[in-house]
RODO-2510 file (C-alpha; in nm, 4 decimals, decimal comma):
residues 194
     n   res          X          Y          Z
     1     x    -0,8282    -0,4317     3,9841
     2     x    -0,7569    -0,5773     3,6536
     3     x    -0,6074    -0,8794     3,8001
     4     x    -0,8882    -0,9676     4,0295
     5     x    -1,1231    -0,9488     3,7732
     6     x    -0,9236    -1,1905     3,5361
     7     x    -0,9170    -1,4271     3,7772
     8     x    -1,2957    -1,4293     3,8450
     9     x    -1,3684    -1,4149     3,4697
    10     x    -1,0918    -1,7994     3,4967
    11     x    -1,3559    -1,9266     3,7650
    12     x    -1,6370    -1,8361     3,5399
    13     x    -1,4580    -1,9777     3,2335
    14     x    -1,3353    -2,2910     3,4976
    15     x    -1,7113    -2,4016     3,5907
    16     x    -1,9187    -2,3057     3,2934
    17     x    -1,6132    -2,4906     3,0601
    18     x    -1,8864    -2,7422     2,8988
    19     x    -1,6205    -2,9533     2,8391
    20     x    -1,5152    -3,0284     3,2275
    21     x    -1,9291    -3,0534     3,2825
    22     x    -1,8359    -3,2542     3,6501
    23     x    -1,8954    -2,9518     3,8155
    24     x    -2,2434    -2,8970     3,6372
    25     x    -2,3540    -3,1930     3,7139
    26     x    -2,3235    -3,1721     4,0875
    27     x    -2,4687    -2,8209     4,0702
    28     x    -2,7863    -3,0044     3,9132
    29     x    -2,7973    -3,2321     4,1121
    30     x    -2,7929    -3,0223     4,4190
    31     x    -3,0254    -2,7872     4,3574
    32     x    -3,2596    -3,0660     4,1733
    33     x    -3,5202    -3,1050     4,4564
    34     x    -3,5518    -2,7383     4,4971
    35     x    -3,7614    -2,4778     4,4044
    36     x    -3,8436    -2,0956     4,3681
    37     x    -4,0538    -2,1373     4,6753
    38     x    -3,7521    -2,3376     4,8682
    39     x    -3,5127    -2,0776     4,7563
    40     x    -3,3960    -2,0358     5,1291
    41     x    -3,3417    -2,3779     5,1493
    42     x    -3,1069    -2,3261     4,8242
    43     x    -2,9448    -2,0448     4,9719
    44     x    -2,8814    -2,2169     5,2928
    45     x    -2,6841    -2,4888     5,0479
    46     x    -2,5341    -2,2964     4,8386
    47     x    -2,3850    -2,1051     5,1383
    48     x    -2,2161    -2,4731     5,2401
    49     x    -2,1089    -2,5473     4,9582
    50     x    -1,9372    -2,1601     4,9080
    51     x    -1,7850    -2,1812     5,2519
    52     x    -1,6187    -2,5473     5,2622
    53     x    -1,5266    -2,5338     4,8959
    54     x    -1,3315    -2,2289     4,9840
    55     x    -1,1921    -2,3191     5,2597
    56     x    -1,0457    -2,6690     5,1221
    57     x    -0,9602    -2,4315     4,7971
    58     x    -0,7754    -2,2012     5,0498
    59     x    -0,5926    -2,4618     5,2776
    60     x    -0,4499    -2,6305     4,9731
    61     x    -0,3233    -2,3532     4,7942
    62     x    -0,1352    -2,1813     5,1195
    63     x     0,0276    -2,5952     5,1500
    64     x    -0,1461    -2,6488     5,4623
    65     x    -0,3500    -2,9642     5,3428
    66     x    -0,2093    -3,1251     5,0535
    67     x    -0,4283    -3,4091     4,8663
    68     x    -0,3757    -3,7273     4,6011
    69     x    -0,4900    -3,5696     4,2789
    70     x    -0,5853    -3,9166     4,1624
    71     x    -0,8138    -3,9231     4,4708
    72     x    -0,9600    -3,6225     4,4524
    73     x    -1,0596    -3,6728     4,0756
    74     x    -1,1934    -3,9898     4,1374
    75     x    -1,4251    -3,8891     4,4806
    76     x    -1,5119    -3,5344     4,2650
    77     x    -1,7613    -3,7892     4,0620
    78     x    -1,8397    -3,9664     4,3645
    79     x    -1,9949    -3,6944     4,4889
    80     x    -2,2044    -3,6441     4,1818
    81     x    -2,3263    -3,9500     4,2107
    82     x    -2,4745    -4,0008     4,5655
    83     x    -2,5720    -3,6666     4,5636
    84     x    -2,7963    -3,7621     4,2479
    85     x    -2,8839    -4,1012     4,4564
    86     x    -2,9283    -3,8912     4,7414
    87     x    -3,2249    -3,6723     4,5651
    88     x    -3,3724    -4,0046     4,4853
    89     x    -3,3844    -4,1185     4,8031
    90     x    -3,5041    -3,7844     4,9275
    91     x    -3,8143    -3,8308     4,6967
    92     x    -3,9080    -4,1743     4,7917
    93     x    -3,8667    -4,1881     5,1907
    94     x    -3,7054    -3,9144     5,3963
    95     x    -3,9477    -3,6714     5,4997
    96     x    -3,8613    -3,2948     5,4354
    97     x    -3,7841    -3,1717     5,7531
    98     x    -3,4952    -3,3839     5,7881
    99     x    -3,3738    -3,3774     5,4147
   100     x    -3,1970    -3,0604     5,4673
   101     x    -3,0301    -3,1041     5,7399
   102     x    -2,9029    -3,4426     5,5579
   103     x    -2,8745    -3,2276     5,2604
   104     x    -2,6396    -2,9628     5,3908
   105     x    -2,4188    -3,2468     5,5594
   106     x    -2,3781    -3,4175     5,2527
   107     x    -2,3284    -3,0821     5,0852
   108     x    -2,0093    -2,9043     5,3078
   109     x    -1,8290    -3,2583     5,2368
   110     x    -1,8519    -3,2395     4,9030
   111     x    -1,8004    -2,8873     4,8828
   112     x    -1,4387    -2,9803     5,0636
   113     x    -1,3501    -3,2073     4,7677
   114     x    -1,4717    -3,0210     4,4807
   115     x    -1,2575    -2,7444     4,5988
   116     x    -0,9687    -2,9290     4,6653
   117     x    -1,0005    -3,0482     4,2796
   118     x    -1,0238    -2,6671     4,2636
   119     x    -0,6757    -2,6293     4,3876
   120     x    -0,4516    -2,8440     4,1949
   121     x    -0,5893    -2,6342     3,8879
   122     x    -0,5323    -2,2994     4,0850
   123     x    -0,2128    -2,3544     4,1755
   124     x    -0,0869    -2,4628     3,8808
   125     x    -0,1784    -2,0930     3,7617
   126     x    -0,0372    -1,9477     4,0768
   127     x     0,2658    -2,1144     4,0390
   128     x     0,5835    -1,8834     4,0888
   129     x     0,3538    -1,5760     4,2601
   130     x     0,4165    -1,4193     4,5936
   131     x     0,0815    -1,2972     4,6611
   132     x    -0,2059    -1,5427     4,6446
   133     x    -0,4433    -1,4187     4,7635
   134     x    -0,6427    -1,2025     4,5648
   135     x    -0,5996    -1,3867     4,2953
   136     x    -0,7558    -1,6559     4,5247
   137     x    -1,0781    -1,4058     4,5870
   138     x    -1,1256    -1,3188     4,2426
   139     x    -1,0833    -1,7247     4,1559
   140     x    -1,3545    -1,8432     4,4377
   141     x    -1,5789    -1,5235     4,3182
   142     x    -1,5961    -1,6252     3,9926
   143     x    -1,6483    -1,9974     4,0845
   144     x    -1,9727    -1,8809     4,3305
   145     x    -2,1199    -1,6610     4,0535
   146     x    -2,1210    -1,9179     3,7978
   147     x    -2,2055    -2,1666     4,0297
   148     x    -2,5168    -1,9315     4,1388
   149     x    -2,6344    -1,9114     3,7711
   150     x    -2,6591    -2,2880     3,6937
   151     x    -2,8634    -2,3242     4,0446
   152     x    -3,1024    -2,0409     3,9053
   153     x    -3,1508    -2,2275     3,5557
   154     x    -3,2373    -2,5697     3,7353
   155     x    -3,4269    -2,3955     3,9323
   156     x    -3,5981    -2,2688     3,6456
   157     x    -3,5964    -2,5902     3,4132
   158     x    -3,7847    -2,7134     3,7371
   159     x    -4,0492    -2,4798     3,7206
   160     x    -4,1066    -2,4772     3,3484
   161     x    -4,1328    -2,8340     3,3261
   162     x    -4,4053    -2,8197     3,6776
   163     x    -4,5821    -2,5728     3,5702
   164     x    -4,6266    -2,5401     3,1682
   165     x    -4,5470    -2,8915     3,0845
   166     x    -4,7069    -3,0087     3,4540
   167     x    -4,4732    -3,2747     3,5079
   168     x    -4,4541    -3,3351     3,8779
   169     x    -4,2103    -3,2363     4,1126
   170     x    -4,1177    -3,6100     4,1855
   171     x    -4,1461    -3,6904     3,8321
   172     x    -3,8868    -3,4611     3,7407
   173     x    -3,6615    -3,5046     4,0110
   174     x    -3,6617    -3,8565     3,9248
   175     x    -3,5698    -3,8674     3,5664
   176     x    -3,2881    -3,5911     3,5550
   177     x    -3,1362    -3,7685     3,8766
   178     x    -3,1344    -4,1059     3,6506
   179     x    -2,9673    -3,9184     3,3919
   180     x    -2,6916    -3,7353     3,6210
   181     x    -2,6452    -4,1229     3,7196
   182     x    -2,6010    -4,2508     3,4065
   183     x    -2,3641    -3,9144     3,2647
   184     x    -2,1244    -3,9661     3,6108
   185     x    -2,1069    -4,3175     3,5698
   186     x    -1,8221    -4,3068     3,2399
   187     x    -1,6610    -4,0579     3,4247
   188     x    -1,6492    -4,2816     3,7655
   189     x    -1,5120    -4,5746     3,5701
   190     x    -1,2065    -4,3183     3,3736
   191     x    -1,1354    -4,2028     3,7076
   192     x    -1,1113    -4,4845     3,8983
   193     x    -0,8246    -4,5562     4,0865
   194     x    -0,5404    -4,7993     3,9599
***
């Protein structure tokens, strides 16, 4: 049991690492045009994300799919940025009812490549060990949990800032999207492939 749990408390420690902040700002950027009231909308999402970035997580760590780390570092703030492009253009011109379904497309393939940047740190870790997978579980767990509390504090930054400081939805959707955008774009431009 000890071992399980010192591999979630790495995934934890992995995505809440303010210094690697790409993960972050994809979570914030795909939760941005949510709220409390959408929260099955979120959960539908967040349930994408969980599934494909496990699954890309698990096929590269049994050697089944291997990737270009270069790649995958470089489309990892890719994703950050049209997701944050996507929320704008979710604001200005696609109605709601189709958003998700848009949303949750864009969202299981860019869960594949986060966790396939995932990987490449995982197995460096695993590395020499015969039995993978709980180490694996207890990895992925503690990836979802912290992944589940930065959702819940966008979600509510979002209604702080709608409903003491009564900036509107769009408003606020708006400006942190501009400033994902303008936070990925150093990291596109390091990552870019040579």
């Amino acid at each position: 049991m000890e071992g399980i749990l010192f591999y979630i408390q790495l995934g934890l420690n992995h995505v809440l690492d303010f210094a690697a902040y790409d993960h972050i700002l994809f979570l914030i950027a795909l939760s941005l045009p949510f709220s409390f009231k959408s929260w099955k909308k979120v959960l539908v999402l967040v349930t994408v994300f969980t599934i494909t970035h496990c699954l890309s997580l698990g096929l590269s760590v049994y050697e089944i799919v291997a990737m270009d780390v270069g790649l995958i570092e470089f489309l990892i703030p890719v994703t950050i940025l049209l997701t944050a492009v996507l929320d704008l253009f979710y604001v200005k011109w696609v109605p709601k009812e189709r958003s998700l379904f848009l949303h949750i497309l864009a969202t299981a393939f860019f869960g594949l490549i986060h966790g396939f940047g995932f990987s490449n740190y995982f197995k460096m870790l695993m590395s020499g060990e015969d039995e993978k997978f709980s180490p694996l579980l207890g990895f992925a767990a503690g990836i979802e949990i912290a992944q589940i509390l930065i959702v819940l504090a966008v979600l509510a930054l979002a209604f702080l800032s709608q409903s003491i400081f009564k900036i509107k939805q769009v408003h606020f959707i708006t400006i942190v999207s501009i400033l994902v955008i303008i936070i990925t774009i150093p990291m596109l431009i390091a990552t870019f492939p040579r």
